[in-house]
N, C-alpha and C positions, 0 to 999 in steps of 0.2 A: 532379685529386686534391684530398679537403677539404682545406682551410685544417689543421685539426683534425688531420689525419693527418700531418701534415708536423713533423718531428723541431724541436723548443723553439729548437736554435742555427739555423737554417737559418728559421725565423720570424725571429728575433730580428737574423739579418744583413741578412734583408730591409727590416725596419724603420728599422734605420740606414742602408742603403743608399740608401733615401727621400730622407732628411736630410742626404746626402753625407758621412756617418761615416765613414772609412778607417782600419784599423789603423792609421796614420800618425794620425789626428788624436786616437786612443785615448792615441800613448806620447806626443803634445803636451800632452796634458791632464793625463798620470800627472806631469810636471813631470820632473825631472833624475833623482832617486832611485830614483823608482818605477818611471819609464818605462824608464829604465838597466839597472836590477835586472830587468822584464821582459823585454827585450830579448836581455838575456844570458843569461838563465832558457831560453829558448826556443832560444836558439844551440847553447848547452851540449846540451840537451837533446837536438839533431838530432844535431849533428857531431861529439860528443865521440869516437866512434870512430873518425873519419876525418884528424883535425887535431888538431896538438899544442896543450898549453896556452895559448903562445905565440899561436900563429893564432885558435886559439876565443876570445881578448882580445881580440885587433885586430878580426877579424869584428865583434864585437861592439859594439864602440865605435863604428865603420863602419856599422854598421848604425843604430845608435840615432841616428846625427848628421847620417846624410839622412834618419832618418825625421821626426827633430825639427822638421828644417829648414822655414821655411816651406812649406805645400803650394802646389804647381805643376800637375804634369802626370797628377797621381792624381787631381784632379776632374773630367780629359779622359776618362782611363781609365772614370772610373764612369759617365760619359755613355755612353760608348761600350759598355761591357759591361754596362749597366740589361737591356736586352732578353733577353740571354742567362741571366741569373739567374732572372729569371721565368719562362723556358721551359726551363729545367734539369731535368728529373727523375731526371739523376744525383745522385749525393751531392756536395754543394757544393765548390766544389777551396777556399774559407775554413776546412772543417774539419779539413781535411788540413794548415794552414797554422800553422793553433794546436796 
């Protein structure tokens, strides 16, 4: 498949993927406020129909304070799963994610 033909986000995660970029090292960068505020943005956004206010905070917080956390075992991950991104010609399971 060209280069060219291949959907902007699905370039563009490849590029980072490169560089060992992880969503994890996106909300490290965004700092407390912004990475917080995304985090919970995205949570709200899947589960609010599932989980009460209550849970959709704590998920949240939970979520944002391992992703914060120094990275570990998601630069194994991206070794491990390199191969499979580049012979993907489904739709990237990253944009299903955001």
């Amino acid at each position: 498949m060209p280069e060219r033909s291949i959907d902007w986000r699905i370039r563009l995660m490849r590029q980072l993927w490169k560089f060992s970029i992880t969503p994890q090292t996106i909300i490290r960068l965004l700092g407390r406020n912004w990475g917080q505020d995304l985090v919970r943005r995205a949570v709200y956004a899947r589960f609010t129909r599932k989980w009460s206010p209550l849970e959709l905070e704590l998920m949240s917080q939970y979520l944002y304070h391992i992703s914060a956390a120094p990275g570990n075992g998601e630069f194994a991950l991206n070794a491990i799963l390199e191969p499979l991104v580049y012979k993907s010609t489904r739709k990237s399971i990253f944009l299903s994610i955001f």
